[in-house]
C-alpha positions as CSV (number, residue, x, y, z in Angstrom):
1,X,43.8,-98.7,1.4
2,X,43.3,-97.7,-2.5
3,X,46.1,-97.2,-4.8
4,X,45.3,-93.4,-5.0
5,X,45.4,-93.0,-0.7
6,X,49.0,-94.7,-0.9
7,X,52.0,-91.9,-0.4
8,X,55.4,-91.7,-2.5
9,X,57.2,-92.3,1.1
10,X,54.7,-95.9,1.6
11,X,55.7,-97.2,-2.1
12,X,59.4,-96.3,-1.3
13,X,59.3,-98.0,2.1
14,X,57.3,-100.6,0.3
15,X,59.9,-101.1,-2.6
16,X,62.7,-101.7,-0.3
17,X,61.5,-103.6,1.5
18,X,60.4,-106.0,-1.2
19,X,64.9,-105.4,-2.1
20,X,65.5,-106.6,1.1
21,X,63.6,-110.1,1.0
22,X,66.4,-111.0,-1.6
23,X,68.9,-112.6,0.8
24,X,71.7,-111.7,-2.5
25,X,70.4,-108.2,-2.6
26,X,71.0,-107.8,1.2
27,X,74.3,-109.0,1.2
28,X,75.3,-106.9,-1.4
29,X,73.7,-103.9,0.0
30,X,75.7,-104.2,3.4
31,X,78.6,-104.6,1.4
32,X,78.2,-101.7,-0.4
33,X,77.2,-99.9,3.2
34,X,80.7,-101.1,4.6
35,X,82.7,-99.5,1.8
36,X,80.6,-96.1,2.0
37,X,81.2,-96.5,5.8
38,X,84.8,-96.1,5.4
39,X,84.6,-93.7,2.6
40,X,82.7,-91.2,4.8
41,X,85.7,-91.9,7.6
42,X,88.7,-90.9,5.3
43,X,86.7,-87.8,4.0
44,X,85.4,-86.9,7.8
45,X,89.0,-87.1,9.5
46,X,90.6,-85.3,7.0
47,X,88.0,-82.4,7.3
48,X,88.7,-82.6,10.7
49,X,91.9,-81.0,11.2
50,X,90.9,-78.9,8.5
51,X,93.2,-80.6,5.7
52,X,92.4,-80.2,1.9
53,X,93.3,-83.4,-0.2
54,X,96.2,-81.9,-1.5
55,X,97.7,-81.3,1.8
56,X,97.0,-85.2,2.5
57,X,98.4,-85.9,-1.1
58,X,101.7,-84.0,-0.4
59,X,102.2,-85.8,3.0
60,X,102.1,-88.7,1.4
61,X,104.0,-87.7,-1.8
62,X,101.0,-88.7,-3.9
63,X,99.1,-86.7,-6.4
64,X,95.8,-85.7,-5.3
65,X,93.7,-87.0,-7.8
66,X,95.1,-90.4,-5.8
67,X,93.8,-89.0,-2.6
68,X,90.6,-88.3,-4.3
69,X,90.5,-92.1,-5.5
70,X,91.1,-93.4,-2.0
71,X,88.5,-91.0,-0.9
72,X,85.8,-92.4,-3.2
73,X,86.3,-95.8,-3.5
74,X,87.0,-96.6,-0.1
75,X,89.5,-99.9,0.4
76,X,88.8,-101.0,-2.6
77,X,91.4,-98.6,-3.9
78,X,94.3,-99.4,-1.4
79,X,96.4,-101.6,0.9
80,X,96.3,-101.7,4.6
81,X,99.3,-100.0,4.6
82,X,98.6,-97.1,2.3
83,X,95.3,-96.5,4.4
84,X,97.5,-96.5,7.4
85,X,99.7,-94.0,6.0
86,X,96.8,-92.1,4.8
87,X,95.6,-91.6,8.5
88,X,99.0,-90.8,9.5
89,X,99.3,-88.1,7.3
90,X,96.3,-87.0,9.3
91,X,98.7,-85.5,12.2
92,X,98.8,-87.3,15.7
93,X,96.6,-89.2,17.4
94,X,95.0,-90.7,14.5
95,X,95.1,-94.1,14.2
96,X,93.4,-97.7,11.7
97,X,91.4,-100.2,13.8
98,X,90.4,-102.9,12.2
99,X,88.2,-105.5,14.0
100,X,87.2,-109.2,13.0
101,X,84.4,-110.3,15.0
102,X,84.2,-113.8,14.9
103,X,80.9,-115.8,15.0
104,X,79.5,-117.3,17.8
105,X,79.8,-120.5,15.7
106,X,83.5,-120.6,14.7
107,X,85.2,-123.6,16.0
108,X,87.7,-123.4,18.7
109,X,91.6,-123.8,17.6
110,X,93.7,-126.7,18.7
C-alpha cells in the first residue's frame, strides 16, 4: 500500500503503536490511565446521586474549587482519608476499595 491509499485512522493506529514500543512511554501511559481511572470515579458517583460539587464541598466543609481539584487531579491531590471522606459525603452505601495485587513473583514472608 502507497502513501496516498493510507487513512488518517491507519497512521493514528500506526503512530501509537510505534508510542507503545517505548517500554518508558508505556509505563507512563498506564500511569496516567490509573489517575484518569479514578478521576472519572469521583466525578461518576457524585453524578450519581445527583450531587453538584458544591453540595460535596459543603459536606465536607471544603470550598468547591477544592472539590473541583480533587475531581481533576485524581489522588494526586489528596490523602486516603480525604478521598474517603469524599465518598462519604456521597450518602450511604458508598464506600474506597483499594486493592494491591501482588505479583506472582513476590517472595513469601517468614
Amino acid at each position: 500500500m502507497d502513501e496516498s491509499q493510507i487513512t488518517g485512522s491507519q497512521r493514528y493506529e500506526a503512530f501509537w503503536a510505534k508510542q507503545f514500543q517505548n517500554p518508558e512511554f508505556a509505563r507512563l501511559y498506564a500511569e496516567e490511565a490509573e489517575k484518569k481511572s479514578l478521576w472519572l470515579a469521583l466525578v461518576e458517583a457524585r453524578q450519581a446521586p445527583g450531587l453538584t460539587q458544591a453540595q460535596v464541598a459543603e459536606r465536607l466543609g471544603l470550598t468547591t474549587r477544592k472539590v473541583a481539584r480533587m475531581e481533576q487531579h485524581g489522588y494526586e491531590s489528596c490523602s486516603v482519608d480525604t478521598l474517603r471522606r469524599y465518598v462519604r459525603a456521597l450518602g450511604e452505601g458508598y464506600e474506597v476499595c483499594i486493592t494491591i495485587h501482588l505479583p506472582a513473583s513476590a517472595p513469601a514472608s517468614a
